[in-house]
Backbone bond lengths (Angstrom), bond angles and torsions (degrees), N, CA, C in turn:
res aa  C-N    CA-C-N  psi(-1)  N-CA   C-N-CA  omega(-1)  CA-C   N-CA-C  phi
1 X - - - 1.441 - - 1.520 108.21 -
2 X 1.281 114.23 137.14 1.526 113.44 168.07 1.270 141.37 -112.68
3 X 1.471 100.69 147.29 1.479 108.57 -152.56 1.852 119.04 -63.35
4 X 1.256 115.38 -166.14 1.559 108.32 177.27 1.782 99.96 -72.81
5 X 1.421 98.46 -64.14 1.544 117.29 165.87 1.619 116.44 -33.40
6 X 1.172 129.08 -37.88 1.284 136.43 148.78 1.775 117.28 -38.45
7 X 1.019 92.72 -53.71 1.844 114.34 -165.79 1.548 106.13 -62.22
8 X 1.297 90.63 -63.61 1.544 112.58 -179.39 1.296 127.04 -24.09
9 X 1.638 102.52 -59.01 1.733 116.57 -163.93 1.306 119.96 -48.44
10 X 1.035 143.44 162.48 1.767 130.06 -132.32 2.013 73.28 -103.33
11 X 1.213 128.22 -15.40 1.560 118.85 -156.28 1.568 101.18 -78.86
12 X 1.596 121.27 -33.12 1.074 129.18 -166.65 1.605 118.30 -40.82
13 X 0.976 100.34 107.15 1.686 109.99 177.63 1.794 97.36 -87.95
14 X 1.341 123.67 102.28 1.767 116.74 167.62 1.186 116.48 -80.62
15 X 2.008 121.73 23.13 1.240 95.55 -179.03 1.895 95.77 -110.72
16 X 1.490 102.06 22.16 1.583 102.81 -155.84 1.490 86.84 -99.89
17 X 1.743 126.91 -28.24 1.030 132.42 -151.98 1.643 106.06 -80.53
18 X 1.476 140.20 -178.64 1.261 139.59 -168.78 1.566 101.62 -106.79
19 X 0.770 100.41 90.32 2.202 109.83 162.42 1.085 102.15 -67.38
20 X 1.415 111.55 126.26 1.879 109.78 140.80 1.664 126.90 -79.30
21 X 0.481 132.74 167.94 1.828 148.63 161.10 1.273 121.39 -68.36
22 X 1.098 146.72 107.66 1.354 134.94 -175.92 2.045 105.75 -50.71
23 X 1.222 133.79 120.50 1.232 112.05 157.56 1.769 128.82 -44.67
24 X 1.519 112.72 -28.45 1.451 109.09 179.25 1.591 111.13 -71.37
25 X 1.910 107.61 -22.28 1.851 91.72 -176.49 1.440 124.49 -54.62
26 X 1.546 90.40 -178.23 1.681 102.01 -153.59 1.690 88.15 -100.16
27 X 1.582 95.14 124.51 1.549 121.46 -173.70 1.710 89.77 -81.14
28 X 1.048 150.08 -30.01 1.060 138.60 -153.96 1.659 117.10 -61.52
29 X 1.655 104.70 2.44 1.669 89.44 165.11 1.549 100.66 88.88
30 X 1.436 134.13 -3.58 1.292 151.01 162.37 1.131 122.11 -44.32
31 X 1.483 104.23 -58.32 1.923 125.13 -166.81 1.595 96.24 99.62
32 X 1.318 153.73 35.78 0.686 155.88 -129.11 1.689 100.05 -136.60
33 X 1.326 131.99 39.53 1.399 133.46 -163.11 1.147 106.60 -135.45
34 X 1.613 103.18 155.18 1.428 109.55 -171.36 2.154 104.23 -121.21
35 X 1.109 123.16 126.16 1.188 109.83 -162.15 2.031 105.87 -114.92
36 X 0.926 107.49 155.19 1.926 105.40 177.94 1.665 96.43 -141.20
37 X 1.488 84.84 142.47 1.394 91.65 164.98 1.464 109.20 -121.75
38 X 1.144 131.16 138.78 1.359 136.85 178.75 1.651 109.87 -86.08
39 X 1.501 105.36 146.81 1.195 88.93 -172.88 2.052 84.12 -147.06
40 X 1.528 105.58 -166.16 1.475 99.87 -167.87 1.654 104.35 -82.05
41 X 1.234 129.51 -39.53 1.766 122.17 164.19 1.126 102.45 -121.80
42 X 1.481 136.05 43.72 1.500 118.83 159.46 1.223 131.86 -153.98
43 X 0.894 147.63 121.80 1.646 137.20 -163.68 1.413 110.40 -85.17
44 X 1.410 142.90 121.62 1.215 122.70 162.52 1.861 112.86 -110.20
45 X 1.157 109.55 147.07 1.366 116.05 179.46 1.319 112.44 -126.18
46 X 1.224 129.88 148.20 1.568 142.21 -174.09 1.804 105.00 -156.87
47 X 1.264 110.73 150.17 1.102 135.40 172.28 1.690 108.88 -87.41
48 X 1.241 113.53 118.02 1.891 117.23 176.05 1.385 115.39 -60.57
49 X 1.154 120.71 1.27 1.515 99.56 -172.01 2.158 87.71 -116.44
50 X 1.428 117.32 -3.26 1.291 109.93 -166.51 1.632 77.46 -162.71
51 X 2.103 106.18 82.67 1.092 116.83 153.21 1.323 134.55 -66.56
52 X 1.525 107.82 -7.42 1.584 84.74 -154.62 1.849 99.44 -122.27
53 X 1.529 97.79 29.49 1.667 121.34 154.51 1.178 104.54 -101.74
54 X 1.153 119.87 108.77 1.561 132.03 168.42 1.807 126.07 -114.80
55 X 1.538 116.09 114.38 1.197 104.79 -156.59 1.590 97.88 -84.28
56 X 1.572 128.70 -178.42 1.509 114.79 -171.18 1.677 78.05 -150.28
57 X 1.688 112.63 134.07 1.717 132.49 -167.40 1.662 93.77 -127.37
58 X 0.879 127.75 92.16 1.553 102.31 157.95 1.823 116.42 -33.94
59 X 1.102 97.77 146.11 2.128 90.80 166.08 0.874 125.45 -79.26
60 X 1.230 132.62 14.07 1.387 106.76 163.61 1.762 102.53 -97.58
61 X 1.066 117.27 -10.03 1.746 130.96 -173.02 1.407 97.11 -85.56
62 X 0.778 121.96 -51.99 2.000 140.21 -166.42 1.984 89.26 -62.77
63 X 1.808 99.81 -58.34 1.899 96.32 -178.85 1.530 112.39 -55.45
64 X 1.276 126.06 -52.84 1.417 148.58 -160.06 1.615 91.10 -65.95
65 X 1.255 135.54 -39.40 1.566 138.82 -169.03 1.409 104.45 -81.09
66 X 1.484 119.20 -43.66 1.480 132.39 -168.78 1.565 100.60 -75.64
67 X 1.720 100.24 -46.26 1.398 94.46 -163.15 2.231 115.66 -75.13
68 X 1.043 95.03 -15.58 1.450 110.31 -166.84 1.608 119.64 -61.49
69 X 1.697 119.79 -40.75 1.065 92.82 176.79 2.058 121.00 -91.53
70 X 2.008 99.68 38.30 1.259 111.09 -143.48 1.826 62.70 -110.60
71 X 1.277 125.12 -22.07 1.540 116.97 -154.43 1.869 96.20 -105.77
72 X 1.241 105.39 30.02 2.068 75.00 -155.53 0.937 138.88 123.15
């Protein structure tokens, strides 16, 4: 898994790295998906149709967001 410091380095290509798919995106064949890659302290998220905006969560912010509407 890689680190923030990993992420960072000006070489980082994020389109080389492994995205998942959100399970909630829209199957409709649109492009309409939202993808994250997990990494060891950071979450990054990007939209598939406008990869090369990538948002950056620390994890414990990224858990606390995911986990919240699981609490209430």
């Amino acid at each position: 898994m890689a680190s923030l410091d990993d992420l960072q380095r000006e070489e980082t290509d994020f389109a080389r790295l492994k995205w998942v798919k959100s399970s909630a995106s829209n199957g409709g064949g649109n492009g309409e998906c939202v993808e994250v890659l997990v990494a060891q302290d950071v979450v990054l998220v990007r939209d598939s149709k406008s990869p090369a905006v990538v948002l950056r969560f620390p994890s414990g912010a990224w858990k606390a967001f995911v986990e919240s509407p699981l609490g209430g």
